[in-house]
Structure formats: structure tokens, C-alpha cells
C-alpha positions in Angstrom: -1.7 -20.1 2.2 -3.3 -17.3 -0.1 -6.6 -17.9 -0.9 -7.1 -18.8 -4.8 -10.8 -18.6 -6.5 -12.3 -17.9 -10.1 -12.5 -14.5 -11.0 -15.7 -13.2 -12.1 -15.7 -10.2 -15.1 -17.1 -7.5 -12.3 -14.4 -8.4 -9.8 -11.6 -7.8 -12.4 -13.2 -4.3 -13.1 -13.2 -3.8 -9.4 -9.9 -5.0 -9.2 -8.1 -2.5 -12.2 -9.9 0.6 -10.9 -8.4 -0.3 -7.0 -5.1 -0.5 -9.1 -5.8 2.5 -10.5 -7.1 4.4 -7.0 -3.6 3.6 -5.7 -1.4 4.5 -8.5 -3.2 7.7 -8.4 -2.4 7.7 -4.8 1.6 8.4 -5.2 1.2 11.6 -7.3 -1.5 13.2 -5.3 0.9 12.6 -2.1 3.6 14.4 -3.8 1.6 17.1 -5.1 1.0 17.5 -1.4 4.2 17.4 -0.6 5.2 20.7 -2.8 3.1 22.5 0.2 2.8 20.4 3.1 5.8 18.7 5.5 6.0 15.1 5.3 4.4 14.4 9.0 1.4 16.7 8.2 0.5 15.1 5.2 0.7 11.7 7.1 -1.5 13.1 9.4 -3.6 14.4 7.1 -4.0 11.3 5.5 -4.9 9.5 8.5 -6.9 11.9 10.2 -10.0 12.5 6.9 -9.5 8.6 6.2 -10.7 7.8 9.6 -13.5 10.4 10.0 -14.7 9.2 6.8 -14.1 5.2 7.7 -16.4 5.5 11.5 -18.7 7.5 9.5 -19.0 4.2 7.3 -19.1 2.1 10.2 -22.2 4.2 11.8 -24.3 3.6 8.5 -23.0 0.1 8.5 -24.7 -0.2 11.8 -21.6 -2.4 13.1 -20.4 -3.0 16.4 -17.6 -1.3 17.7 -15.1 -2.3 19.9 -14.6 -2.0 24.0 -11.3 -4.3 24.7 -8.7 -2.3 25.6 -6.6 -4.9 24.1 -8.2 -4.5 20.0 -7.6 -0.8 20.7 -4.0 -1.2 22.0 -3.3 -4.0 18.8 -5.1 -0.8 16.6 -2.5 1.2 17.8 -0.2 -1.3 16.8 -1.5 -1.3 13.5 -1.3 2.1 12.8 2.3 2.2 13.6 2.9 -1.0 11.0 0.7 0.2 8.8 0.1 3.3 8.6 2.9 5.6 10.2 5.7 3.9 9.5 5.0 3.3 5.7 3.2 6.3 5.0 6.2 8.4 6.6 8.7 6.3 4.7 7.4 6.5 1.5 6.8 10.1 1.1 9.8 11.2 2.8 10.9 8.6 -0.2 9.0 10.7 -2.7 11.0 13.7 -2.1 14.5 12.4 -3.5 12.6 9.7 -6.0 10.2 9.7 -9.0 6.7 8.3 -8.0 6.7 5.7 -10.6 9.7 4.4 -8.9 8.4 4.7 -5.3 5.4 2.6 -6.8 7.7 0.1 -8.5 9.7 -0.5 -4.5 6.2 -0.2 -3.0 5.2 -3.5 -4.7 8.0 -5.5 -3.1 4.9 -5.6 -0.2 3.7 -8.6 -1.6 6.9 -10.0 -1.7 8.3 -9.0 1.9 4.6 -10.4 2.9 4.9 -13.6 2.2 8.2 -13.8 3.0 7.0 -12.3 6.8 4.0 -14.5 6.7 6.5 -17.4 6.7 8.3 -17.0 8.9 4.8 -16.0 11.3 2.2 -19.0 10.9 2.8 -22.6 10.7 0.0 -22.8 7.3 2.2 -19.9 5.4 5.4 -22.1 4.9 7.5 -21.4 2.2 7.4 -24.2 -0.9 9.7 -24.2 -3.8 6.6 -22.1 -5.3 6.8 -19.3 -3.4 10.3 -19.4 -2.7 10.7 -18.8 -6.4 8.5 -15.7 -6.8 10.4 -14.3 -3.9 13.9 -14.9 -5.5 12.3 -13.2 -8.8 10.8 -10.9 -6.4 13.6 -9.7 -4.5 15.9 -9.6 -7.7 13.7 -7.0 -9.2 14.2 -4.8 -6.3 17.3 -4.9 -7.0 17.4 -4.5 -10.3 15.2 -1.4 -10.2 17.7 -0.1 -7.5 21.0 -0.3 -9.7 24.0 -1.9 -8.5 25.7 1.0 -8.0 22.9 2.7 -5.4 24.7 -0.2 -3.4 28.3 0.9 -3.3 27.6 3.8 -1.2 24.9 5.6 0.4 23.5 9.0 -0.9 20.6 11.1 -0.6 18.4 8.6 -3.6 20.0 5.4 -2.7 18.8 6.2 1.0 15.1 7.4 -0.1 14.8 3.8 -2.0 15.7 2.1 1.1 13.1 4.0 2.8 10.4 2.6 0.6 11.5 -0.4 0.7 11.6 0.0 4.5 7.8 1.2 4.7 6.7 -2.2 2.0 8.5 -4.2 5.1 6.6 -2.5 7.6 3.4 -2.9 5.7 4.3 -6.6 5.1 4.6 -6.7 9.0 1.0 -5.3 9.7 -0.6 -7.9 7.5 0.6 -10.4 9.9 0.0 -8.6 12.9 -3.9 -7.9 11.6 -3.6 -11.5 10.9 -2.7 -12.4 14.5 -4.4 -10.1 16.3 -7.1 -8.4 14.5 -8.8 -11.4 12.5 -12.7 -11.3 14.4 -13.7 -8.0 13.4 -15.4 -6.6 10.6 -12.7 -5.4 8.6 -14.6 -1.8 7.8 -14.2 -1.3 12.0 -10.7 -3.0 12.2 -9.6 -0.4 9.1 -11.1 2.6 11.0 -9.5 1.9 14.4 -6.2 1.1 12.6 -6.6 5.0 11.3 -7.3 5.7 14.6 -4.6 4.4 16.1 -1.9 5.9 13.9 -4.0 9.5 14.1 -3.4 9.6 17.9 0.5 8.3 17.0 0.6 10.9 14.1 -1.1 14.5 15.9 1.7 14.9 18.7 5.0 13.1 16.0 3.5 16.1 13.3 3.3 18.9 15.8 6.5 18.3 17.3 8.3 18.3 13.9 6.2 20.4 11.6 4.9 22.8 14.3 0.9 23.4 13.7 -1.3 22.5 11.0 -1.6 25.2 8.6 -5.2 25.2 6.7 -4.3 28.1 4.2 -3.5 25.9 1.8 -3.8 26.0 -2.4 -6.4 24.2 -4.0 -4.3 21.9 -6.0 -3.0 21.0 -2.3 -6.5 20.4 -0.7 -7.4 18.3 -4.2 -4.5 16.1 -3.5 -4.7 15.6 0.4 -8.6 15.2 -0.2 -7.8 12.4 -3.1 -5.2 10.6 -1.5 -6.8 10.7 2.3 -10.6 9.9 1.0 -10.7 7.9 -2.0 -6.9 6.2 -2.1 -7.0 5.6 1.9 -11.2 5.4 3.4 -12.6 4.4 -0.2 -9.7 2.2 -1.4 -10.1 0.7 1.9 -13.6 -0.3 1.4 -12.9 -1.3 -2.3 -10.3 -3.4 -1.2 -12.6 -5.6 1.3 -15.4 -5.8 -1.2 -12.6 -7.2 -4.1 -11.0 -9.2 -1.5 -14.6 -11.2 -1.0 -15.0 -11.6 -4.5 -11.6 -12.5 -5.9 -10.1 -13.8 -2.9 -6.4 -12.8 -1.5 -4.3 -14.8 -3.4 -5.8 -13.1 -6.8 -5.7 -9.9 -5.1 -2.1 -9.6 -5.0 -2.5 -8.8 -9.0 -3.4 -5.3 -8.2 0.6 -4.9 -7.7 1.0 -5.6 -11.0 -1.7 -2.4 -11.7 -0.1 0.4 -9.6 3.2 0.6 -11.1 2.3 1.7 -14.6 -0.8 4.3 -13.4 1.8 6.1 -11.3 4.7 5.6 -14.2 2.3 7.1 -16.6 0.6 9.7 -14.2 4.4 10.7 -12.8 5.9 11.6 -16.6 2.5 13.1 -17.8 2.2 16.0 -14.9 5.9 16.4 -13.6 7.9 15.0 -16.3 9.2 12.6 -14.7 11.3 9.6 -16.4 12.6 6.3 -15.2 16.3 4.7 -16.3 15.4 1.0 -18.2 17.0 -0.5 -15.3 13.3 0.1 -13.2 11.2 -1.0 -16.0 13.6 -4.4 -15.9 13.1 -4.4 -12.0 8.8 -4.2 -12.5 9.2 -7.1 -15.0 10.9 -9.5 -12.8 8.5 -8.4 -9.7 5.8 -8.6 -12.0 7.0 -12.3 -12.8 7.7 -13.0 -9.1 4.1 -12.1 -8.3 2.7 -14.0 -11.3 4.5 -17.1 -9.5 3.4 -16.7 -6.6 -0.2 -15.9 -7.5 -0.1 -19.5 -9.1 -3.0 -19.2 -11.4 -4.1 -15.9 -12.8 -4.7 -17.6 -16.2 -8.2 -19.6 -14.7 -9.0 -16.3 -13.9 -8.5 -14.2 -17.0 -10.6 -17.7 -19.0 -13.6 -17.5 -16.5 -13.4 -13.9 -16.6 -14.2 -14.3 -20.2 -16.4 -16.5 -20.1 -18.6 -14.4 -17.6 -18.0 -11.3 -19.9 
């Protein structure tokens, strides 16, 4: 089961500006895009994350890895986690508005414990949770459209390949679960990027061709935001939050993304969302809120610490 605690006032500062790290995330990707093909900027993304993560690791003084086995299950991990989703979601971003890949992307924490279910014996599914992933799974749909499902087209297909990468990322948290759960999550995060690099070099040179470097600076602005502070630093962030607020209250950071990228997405491309995905955040929103159980303790002790 998710793991519920007390929030503390610093946590749920540490927590909005994660949510706001990662809403930033999907503009800067698709500024990238406007320059860069969608492999390249996956391997970009993986490539700076992970020089920055082992350089974390060094000063962290931690212990890295030998077992053939961790390195093959990081390998593993980068495909669930990293390649799949990331390719996904920003071919996604080509035929979609950010805000709306960021609404879909949030269906994560509903294919997650809907994965995680099915996975480990302590991750059943009680009437609880099975209601927050009917409310969950409605909102997808809802932010979709009924008629994206009467036939397939260019936008319906780029939605299902966002939902597609939220599965595979939903998939990796029970595969790190499984496999990856005795390391120190700093060295499991940088051998993940690791692992999806070595994927990612050849899959982006065989498509794109080679890495161009003569790049504007807008470009480099947005590959260096999204690859070092919404990927290595967000990374990080995350594990530090995770410690303090535990997982269960962690899953509110879903709630956070959507509007950042919404707001971030109409302000600096104009972009604008039918009412349809605004319904579809609110019952996601709701399914979360279920399944999180008890964010109002939190809020209450967060005041009182304040």
C-alpha cells in the first residue's frame, strides 16, 4: 500500500516547486522539438541527466554497482522508464497541446496502481482504490472526447501515445519495485539513465542520423532545462520529497503539473484546451484525491507547522 504520513509546511513547498519543475518540463521539450527530432531530444535528455546524476553520486560518495544483473534490470528500467515514455510523449507533443499531454501524462498514477495490483500481493485493489481508478480512468476519457474514439487520426493517435508512455512509466515503478529496491535511489536513478542512454545513442542515430550541436539558444535553454533540472534535479527533488512526505502524499504532485504546463502552454504558444480536458483533470484530480485517502491531515498539520 502507498505510504501515508503528516506533511510538514517545508515538504509542501518542496512538493509545489517539483510540480512546478515538471510542468515546466513539457514546454521546454517542445520548444526542443521546433529544432531537434524526437529520438535526439530523448537522447539528449538522457544522456546530460545522467552525466549530471554519477556526478551526484561521486560527491555522494555512494557505492556503485558490479552485478551484471542491477545493470541488466537498469537497462530495463530505461526502456520502461525512460525510452519508451519519453519517446511517446514527445512524439505526442507534436500533434497535441502540452497542457493536454500533461493532463494524459497524470493517468501514471492511475495506470500505477492499477499495475501495482495486479504485481504484489500487499498492493491489492480495495473498494478505495478501485474508485479513484474508475474516476481516474473516466477522466482520461473525458479529456480524450468520445469522438477521438470513433476513428483513428493523427491527434487521437498522439493521445494514445501518451497514454501509452504513462503505462510504461506505471510499469517501471513496479519493475524498480521488484528489482531495484536495495540501492540508493540517487545510484539506481543514474544507472536507469544509463541504461536508456546506451538504448537511446544507436535508436537516435539510426533514425535521426547524427547529433547536430549547432543549435539556437532558445534550443540549448530548453534541452539544458528539461535534461538537468526537470530530469537529474527533479530526480533528486523527488527522493528528498518522497522521504519527507511519503509516497502516498506524493502522488499530489499530479494534481500540480497539469495547470503549470496549461498555463505555461497558452502564455508562450497560444495554446488552448476544449472544456472537455479541463472536465477530464477534474475527475483525475478527484480520482487521485481518493486514492491518496487523506490529503486533508496534511494540509491541517501543514498549517499548523507554518
Amino acid at each position: 500500500m502507498a505510504e501515508q504520513k503528516s506533511i510538514s509546511a517545508r515538504a509542501w513547498g518542496e512538493l509545489l516547486l517539483l510540480g512546478v519543475i515538471w510542468g515546466g518540463s513539457f514546454l521546454s521539450i517542445r520548444l526542443a522539438l521546433d529544432e531537434v527530432p524526437v529520438a535526439t531530444t530523448v537522447l539528449h535528455r538522457t544522456f546530460w541527466a545522467m552525466l549530471v546524476l554519477w556526478a551526484a553520486v561521486g560527491a555522494m560518495r555512494l557505492p556503485v554497482p558490479r552485478d551484471a544483473r542491477v545493470w541488466g534490470a537498469f537497462l530495463v528500467m530505461g526502456l520502461l522508464n525512460n525510452v519508451i515514455p519519453f519517446g511517446l510523449m514527445a512524439w505526442g507533443q507534436l500533434h497535441i497541446e502540452t497542457g493536454l499531454t500533461s493532463i494524459l501524462n497524470a493517468a501514471t498514477a492511475i495506470f500505477g496502481v492499477l499495475v501495482a495490483s495486479m504485481v504484489f500481493a500487499d498492493e491489492r485493489l480495495t473498494p478505495r482504490r478501485g474508485i479513484g481508478v474508475t474516476l481516474g480512468f473516466c477522466g482520461v476519457a473525458t479529456a480524450i472526447g468520445a469522438d477521438s474514439f470513433a476513428g483513428l487520426d493523427l491527434r487521437s493517435t498522439a493521445q494514445l501515445a501518451v497514454l501509452a508512455g504513462a503505462l510504461s512509466y506505471a510499469c517501471a515503478a513496479s519493475w524498480a519495485r521488484a528489482t531495484l529496491g536495495g540501492l540508493a535511489p540517487q545510484v539506481a536513478a543514474a544507472g536507469m539513465l544509463t541504461g536508456s542512454t546506451l538504448i537511446m545513442l544507436p535508436v537516435a542515430l539510426l533514425i535521426d542520423g547524427p547529433v547536430s550541436f549547432a543549435l539556437q539558444p532558445v534550443t540549448w535553454g530548453a534541452i539544458a532545462y528539461y535534461a538537468v533540472i526537470a530530469t537529474a534535479g527533479a530526480y533528486l527533488l523527488y527522493y528528498r520529497v518522497l522521504g519527507m512526505a511519503g509516497s502516498g502524499n506524493l502522488l499530489l504532485v499530479t494534481l500540480i503539473i497539469p495547470p503549470v504546463a496549461i498555463v505555461l502552454g497558452a502564455w508562450l504558444r497560444e495554446e488552448s484546451l476544449d472544456l472537455r480536458a479541463y472536465a477530464g483533470f477534474a475527475l483525475l484530480a478527484l480520482g487521485l484525491l481518493v486514492l491518496n485517502g487523506r490529503p486533508r491531515r496534511g494540509w491541517r498539520r501543514a498549517g499548523r507547522s507554518a
